[in-house]
N, CA, C and O atoms as a MOPAC input file, in Angstrom:
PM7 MOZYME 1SCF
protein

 N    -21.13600 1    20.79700 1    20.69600 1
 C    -19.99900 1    20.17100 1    20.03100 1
 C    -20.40300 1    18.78400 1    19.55000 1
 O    -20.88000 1    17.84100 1    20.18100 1
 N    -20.15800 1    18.88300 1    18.55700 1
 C    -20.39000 1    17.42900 1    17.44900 1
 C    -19.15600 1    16.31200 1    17.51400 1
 O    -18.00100 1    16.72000 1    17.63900 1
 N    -19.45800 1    14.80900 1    17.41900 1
 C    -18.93400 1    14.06100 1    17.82000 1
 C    -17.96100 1    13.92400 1    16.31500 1
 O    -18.47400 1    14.05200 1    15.20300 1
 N    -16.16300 1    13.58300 1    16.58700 1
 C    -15.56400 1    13.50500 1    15.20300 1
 C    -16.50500 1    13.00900 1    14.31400 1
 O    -16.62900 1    13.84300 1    13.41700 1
 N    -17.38000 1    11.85100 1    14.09000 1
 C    -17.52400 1    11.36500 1    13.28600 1
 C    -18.58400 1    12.14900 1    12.14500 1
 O    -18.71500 1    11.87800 1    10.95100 1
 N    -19.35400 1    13.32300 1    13.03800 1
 C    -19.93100 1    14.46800 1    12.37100 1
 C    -19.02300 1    15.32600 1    11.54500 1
 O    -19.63600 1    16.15300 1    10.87000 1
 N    -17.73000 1    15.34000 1    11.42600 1
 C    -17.00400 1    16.65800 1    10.93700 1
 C    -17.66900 1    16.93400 1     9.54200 1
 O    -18.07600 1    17.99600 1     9.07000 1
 N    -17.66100 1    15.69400 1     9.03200 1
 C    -18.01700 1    15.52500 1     7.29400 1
 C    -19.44300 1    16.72000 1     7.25400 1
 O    -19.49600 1    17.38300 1     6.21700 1
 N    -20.11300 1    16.88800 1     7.89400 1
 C    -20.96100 1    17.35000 1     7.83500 1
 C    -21.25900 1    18.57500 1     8.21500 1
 O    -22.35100 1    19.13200 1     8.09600 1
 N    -20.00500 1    19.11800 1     8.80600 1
 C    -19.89900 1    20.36400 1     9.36200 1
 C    -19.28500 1    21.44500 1     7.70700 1
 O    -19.64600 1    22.57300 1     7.37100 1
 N    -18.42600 1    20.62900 1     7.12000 1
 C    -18.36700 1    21.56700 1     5.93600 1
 C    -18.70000 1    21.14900 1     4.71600 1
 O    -18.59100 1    19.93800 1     4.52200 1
 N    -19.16600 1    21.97900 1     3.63100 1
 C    -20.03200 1    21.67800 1     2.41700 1
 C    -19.18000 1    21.10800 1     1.48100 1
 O    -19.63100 1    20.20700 1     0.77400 1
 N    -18.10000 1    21.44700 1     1.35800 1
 C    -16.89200 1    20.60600 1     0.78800 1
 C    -16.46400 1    19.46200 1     0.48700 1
 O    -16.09100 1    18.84800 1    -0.51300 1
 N    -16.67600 1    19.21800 1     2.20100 1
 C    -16.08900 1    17.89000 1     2.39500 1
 C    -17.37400 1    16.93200 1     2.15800 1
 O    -17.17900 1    15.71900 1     2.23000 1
 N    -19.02000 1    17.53500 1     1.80500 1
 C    -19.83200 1    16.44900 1     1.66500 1
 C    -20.04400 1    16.76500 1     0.00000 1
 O    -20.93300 1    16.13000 1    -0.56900 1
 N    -19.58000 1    17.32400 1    -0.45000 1
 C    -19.33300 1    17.50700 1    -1.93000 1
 C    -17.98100 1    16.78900 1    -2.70800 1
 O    -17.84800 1    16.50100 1    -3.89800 1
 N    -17.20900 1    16.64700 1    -1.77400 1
 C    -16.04100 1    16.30300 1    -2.46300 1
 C    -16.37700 1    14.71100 1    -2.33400 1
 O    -16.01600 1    14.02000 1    -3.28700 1
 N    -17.11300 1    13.98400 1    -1.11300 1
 C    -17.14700 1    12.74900 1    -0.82900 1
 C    -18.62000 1    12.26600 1    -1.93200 1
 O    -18.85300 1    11.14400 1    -2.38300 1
 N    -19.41000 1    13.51900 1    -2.12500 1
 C    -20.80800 1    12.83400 1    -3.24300 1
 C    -19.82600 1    12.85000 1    -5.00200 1
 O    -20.06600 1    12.11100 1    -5.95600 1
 N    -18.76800 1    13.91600 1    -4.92100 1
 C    -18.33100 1    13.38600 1    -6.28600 1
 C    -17.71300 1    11.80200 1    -6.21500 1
 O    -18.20600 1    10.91700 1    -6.91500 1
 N    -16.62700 1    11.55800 1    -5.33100 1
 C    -15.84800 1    10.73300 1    -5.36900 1
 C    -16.98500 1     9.09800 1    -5.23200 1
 O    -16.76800 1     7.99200 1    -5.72700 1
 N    -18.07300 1     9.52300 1    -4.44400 1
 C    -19.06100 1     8.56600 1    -4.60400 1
 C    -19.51100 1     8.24800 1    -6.14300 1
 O    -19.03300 1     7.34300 1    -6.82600 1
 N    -20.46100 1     9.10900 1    -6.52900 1
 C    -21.14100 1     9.51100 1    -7.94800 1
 C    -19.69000 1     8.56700 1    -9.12600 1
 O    -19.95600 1     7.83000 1   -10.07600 1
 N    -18.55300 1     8.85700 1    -8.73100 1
 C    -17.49700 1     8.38500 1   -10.02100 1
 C    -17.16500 1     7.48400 1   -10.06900 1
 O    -16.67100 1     6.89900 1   -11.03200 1
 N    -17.39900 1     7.03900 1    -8.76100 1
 C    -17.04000 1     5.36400 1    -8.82500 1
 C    -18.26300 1     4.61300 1    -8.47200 1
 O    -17.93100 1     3.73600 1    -7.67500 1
 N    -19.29100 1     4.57900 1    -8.66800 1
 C    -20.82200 1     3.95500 1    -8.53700 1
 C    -21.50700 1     3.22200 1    -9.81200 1
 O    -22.61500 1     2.68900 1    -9.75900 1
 N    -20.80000 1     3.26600 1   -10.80500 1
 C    -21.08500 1     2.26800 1   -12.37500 1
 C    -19.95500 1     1.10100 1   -11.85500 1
 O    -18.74700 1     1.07900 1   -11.62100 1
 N    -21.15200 1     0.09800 1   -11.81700 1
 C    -20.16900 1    -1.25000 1   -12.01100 1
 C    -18.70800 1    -1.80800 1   -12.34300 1
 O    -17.83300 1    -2.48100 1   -11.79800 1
 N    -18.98200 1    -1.03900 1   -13.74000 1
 C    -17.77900 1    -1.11800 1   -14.26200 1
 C    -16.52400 1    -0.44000 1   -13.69500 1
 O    -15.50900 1    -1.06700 1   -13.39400 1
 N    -16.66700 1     0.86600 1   -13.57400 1
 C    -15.65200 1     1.40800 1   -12.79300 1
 C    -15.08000 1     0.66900 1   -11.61200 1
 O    -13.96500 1     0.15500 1   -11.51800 1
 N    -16.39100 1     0.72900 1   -10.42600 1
 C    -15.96700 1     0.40600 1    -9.24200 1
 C    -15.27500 1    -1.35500 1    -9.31900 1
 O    -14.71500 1    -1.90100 1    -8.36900 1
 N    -15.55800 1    -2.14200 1   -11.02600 1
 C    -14.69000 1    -3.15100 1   -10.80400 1
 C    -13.27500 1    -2.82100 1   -11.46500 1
 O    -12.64400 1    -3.84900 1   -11.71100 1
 N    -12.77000 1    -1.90500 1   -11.73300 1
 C    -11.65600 1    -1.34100 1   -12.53600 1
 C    -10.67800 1    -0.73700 1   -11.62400 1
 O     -9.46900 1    -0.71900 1   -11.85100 1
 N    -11.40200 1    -0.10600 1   -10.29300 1
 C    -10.71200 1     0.18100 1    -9.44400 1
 C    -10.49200 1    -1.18300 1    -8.50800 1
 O     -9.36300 1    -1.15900 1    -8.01700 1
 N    -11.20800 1    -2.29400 1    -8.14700 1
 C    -10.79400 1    -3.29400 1    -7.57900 1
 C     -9.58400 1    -3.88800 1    -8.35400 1
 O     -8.75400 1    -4.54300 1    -7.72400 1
 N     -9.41000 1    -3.64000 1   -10.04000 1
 C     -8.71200 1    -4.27100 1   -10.14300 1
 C     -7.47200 1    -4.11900 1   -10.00700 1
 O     -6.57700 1    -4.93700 1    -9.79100 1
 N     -7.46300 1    -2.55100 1   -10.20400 1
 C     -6.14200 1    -1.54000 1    -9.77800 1
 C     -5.92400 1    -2.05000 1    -8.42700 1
 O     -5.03400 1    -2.89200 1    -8.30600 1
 N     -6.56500 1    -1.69600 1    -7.40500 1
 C     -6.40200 1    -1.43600 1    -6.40600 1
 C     -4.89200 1    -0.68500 1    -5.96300 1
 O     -5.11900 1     0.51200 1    -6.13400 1
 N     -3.64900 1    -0.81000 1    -5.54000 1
 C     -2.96600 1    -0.02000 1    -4.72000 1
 C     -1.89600 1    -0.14600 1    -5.96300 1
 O     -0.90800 1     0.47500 1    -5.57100 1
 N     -1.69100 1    -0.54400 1    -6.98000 1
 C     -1.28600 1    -1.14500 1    -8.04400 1
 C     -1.35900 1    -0.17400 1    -9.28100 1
 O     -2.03900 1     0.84100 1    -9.13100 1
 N     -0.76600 1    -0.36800 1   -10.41900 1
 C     -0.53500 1     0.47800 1   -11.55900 1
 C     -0.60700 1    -0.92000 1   -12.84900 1
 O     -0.08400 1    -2.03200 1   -12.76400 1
 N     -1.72600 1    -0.15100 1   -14.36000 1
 C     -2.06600 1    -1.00100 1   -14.91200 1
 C     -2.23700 1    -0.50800 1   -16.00100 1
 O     -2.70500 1     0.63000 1   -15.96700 1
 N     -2.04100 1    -0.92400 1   -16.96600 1
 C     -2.32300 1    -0.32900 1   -18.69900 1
 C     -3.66300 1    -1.26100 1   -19.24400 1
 O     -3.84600 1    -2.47700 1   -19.17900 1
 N     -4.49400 1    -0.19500 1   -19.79200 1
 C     -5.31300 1    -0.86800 1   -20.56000 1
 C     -5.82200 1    -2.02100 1   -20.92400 1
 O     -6.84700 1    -2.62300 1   -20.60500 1
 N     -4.65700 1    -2.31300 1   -21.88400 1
 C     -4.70200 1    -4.16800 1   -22.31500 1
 C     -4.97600 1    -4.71600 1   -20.76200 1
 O     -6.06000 1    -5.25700 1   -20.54600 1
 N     -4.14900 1    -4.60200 1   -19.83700 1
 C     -4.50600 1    -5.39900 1   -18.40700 1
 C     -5.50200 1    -5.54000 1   -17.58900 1
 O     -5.87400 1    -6.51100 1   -16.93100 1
 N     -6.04200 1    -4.10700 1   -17.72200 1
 C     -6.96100 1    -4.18900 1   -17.17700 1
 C     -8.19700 1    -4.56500 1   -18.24600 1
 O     -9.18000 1    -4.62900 1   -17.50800 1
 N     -8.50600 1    -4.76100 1   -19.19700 1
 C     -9.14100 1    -5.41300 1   -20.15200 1
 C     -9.25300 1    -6.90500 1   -20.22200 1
 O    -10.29200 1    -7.50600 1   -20.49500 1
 N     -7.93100 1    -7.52700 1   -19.91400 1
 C     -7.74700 1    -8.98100 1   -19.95900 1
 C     -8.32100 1    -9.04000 1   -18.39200 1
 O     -8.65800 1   -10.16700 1   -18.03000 1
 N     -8.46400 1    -8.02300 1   -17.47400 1
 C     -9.17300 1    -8.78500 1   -15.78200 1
 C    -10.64800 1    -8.95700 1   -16.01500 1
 O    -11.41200 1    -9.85900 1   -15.67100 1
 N    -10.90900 1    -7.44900 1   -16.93700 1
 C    -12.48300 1    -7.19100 1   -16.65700 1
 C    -13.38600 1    -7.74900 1   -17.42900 1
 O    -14.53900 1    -8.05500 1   -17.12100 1
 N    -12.64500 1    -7.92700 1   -18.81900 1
 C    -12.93800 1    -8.65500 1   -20.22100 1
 C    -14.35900 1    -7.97400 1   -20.69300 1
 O    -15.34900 1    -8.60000 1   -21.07300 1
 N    -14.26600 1    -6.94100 1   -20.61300 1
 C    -14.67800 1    -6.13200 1   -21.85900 1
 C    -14.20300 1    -5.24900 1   -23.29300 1
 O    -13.05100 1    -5.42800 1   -23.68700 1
 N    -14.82800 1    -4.59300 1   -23.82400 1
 C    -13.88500 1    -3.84300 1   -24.85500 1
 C    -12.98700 1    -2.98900 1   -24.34900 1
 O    -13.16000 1    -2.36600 1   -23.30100 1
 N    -11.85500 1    -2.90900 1   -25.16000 1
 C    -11.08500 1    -1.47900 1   -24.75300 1
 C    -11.66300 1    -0.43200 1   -24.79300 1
 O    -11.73900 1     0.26300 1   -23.78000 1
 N    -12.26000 1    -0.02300 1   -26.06300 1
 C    -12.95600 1     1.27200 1   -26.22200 1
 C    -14.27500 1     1.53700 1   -25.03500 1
 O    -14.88000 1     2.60500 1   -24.94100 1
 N    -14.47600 1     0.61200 1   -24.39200 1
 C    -15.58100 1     0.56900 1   -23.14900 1
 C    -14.35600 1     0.89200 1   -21.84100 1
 O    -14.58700 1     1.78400 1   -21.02400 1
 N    -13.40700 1     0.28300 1   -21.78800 1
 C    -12.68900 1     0.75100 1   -20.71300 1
 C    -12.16900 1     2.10900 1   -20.50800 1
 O    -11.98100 1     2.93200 1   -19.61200 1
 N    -12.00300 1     1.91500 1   -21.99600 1
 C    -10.93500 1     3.60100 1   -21.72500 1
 C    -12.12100 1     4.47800 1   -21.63400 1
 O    -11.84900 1     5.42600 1   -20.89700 1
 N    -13.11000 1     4.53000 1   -22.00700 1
 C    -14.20100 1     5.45800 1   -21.85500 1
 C    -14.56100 1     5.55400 1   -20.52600 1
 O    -15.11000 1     6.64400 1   -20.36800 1
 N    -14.49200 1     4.69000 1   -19.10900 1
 C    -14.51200 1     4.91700 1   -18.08200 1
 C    -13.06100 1     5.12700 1   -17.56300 1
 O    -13.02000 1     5.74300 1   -16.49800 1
 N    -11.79900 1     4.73100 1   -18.10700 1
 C    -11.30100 1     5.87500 1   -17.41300 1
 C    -10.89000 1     6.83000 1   -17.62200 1
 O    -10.20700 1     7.31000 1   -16.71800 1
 N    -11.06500 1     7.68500 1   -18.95800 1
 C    -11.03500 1     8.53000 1   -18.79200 1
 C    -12.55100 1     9.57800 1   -18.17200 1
 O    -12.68900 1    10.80100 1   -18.15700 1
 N    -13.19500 1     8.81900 1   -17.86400 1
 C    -14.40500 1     9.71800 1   -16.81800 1
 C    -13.21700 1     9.24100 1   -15.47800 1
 O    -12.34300 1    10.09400 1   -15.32600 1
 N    -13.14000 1     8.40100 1   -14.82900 1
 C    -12.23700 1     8.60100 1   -13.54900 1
 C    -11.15900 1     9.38300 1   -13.39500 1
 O    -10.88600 1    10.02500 1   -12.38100 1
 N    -10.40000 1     9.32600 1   -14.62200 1
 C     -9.38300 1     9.94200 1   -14.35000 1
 C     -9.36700 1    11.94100 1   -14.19100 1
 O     -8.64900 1    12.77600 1   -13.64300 1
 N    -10.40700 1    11.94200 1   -14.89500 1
 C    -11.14200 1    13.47100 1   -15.09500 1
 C    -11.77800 1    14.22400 1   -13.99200 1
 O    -11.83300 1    15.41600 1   -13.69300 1
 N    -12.35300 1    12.85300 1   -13.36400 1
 C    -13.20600 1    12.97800 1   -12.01400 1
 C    -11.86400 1    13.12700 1   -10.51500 1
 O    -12.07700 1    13.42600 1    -9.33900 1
 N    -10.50500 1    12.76900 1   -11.23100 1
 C     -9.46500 1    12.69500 1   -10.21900 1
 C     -9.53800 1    11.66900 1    -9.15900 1
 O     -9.38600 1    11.95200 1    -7.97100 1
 N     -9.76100 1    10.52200 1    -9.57800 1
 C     -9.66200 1     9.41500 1    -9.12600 1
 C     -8.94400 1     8.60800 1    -9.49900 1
 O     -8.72000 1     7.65700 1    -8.74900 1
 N     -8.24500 1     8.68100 1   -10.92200 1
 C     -6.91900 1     8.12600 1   -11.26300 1
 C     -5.86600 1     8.90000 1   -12.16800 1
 O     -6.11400 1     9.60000 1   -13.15000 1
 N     -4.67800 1     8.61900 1   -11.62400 1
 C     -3.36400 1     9.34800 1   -11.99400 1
 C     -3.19400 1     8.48400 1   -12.90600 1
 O     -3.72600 1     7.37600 1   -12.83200 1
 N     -2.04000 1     9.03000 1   -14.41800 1
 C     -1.59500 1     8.53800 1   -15.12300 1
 C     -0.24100 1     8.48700 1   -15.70700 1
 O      0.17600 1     9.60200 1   -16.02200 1
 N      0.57900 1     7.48300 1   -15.94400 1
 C      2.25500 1     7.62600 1   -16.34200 1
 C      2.11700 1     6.91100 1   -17.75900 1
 O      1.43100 1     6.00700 1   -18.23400 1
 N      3.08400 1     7.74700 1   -18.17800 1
 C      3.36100 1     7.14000 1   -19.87900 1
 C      4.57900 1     6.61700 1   -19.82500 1
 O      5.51400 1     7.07800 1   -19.17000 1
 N      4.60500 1     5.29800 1   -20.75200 1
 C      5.68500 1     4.74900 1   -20.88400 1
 C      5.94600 1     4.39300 1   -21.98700 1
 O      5.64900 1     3.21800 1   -22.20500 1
 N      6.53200 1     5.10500 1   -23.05500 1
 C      6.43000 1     4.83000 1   -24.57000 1
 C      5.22700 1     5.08600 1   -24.85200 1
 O      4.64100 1     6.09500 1   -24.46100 1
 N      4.49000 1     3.75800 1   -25.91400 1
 C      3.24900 1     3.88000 1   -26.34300 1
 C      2.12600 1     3.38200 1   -25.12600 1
 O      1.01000 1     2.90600 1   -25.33500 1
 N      2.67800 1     3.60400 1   -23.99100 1
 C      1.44600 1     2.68800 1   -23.60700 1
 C      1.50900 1     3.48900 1   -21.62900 1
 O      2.43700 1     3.83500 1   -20.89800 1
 N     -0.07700 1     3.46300 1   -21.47600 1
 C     -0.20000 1     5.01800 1   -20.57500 1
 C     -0.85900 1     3.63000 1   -19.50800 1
 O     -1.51400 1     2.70300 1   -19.98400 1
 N     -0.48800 1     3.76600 1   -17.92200 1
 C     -0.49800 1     3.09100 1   -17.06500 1
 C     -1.39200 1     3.84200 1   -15.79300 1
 O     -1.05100 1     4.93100 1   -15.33200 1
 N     -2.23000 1     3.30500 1   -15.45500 1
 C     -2.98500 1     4.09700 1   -14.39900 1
 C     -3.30400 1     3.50900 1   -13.21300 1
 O     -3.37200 1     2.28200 1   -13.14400 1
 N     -3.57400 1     4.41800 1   -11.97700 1
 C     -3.33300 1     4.06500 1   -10.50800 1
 C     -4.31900 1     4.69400 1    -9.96400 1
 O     -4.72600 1     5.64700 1   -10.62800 1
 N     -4.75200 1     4.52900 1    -9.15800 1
 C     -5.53700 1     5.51300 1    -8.26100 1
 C     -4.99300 1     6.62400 1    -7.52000 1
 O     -4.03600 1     6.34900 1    -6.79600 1
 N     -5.33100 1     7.63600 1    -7.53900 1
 C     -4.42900 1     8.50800 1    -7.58100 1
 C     -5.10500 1     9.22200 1    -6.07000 1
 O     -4.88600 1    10.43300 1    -6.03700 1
 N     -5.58900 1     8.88900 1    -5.29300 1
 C     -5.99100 1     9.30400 1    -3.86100 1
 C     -6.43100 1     8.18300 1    -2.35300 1
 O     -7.45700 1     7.69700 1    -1.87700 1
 N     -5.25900 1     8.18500 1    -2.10800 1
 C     -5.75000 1     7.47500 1    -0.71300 1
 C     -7.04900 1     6.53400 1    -0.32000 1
 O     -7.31300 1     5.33500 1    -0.24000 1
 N     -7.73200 1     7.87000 1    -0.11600 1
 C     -9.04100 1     7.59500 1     0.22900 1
 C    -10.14700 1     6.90600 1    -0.50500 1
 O    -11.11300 1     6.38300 1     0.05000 1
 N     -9.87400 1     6.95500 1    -2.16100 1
 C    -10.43100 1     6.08000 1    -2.86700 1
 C     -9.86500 1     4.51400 1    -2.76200 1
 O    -10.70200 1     3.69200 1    -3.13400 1
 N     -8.92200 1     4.10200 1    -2.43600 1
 C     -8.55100 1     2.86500 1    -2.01900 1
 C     -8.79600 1     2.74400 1    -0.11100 1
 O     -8.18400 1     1.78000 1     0.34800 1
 N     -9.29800 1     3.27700 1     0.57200 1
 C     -9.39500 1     3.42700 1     1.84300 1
 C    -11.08200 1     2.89600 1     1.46700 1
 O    -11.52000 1     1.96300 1     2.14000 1
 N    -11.87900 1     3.44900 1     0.50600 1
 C    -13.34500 1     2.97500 1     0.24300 1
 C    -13.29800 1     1.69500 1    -0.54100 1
 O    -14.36900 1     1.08700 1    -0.56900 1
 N    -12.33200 1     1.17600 1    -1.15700 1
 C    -12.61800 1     0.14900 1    -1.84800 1
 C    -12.58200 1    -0.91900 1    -0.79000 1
 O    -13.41300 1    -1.81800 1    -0.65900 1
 N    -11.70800 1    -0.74600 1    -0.18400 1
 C    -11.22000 1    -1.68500 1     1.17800 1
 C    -12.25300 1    -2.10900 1     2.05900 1
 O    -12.42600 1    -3.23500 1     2.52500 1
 N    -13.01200 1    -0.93200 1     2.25400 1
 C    -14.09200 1    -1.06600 1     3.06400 1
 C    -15.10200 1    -1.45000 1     2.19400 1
 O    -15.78100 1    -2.30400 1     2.76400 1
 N    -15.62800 1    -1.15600 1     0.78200 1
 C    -16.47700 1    -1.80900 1     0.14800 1
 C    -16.24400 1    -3.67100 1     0.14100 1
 O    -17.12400 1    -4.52000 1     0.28700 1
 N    -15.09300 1    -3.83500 1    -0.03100 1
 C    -14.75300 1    -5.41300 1    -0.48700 1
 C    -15.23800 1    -5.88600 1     0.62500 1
 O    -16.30900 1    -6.48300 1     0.51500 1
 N    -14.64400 1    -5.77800 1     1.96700 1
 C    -14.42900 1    -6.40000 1     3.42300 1
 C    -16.25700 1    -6.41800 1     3.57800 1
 O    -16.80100 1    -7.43800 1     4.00000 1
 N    -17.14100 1    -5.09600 1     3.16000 1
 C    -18.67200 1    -5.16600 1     3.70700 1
 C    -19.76000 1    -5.66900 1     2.81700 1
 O    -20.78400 1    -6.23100 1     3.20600 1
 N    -19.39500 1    -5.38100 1     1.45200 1
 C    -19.77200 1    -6.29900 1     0.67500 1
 C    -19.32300 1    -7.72200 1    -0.16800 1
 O    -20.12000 1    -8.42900 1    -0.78500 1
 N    -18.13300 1    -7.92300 1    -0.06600 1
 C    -17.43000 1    -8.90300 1    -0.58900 1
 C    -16.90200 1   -10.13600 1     0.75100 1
 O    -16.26400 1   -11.08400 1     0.29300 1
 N    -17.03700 1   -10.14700 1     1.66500 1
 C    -16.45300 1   -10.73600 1     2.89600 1
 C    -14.97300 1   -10.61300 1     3.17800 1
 O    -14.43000 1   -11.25600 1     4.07600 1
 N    -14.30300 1    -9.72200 1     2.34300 1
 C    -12.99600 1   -10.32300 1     2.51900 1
 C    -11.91800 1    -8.51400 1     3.09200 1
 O    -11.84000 1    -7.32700 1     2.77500 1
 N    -11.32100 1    -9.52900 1     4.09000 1
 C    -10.75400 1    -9.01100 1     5.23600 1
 C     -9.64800 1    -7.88600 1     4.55200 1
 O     -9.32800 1    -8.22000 1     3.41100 1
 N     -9.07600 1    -6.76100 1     4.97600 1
 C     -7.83400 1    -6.41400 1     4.72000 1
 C     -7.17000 1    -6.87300 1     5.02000 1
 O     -7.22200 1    -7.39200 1     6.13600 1
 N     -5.70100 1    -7.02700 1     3.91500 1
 C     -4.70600 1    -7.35100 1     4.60900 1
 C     -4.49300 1    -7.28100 1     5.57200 1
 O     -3.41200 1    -7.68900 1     5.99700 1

């Protein structure tokens, strides 16, 4: 019997589902797009004015995230607002910031 922290490794799934969710958020850019989201909901222009690159460069990563199912999307009129759309991808950012960034969770 394997200790919990082995489970991940007991099924092929769950180390497939954790190398996609890795693999989609591992370009810079993304993984700063999701910091900027974080637990939060954001349109384009906004997240453009945090990251200050082109739009046509943003939306091109998210729509790879959002494809990859790492972010949900709501329309509101002309203008489409996006979130992270799984737990656990904000459960890794948390832990990325706090181990590489110094800074604590809430």
């Amino acid at each position: 019997m394997h200790p919990p922290e082995f489970n991940l490794l007991e099924k092929q799934e769950h180390i497939e589902t954790a190398a996609r969710a890795l693999k989609s958020i591992a370009h810079p850019l993304r993984l700063k797009i999701l910091c900027v989201l974080g637990d939060q909901e954001a349109c384009v222009q906004e997240i453009v004015d945090v990251v200050g690159t082109s739009q046509s460069n943003i939306s091109q990563h998210l729509a790879i995230l959002r494809e990859k199912g790492v972010l949900l999307t709501r329309k509101d009129a002309n203008r489409v607002f996006y979130r992270v759309g799984d737990n656990r991808i904000l459960q890794l950012i948390a832990m990325m910031r706090e181990v590489f960034c110094g800074v604590s969770p809430h």
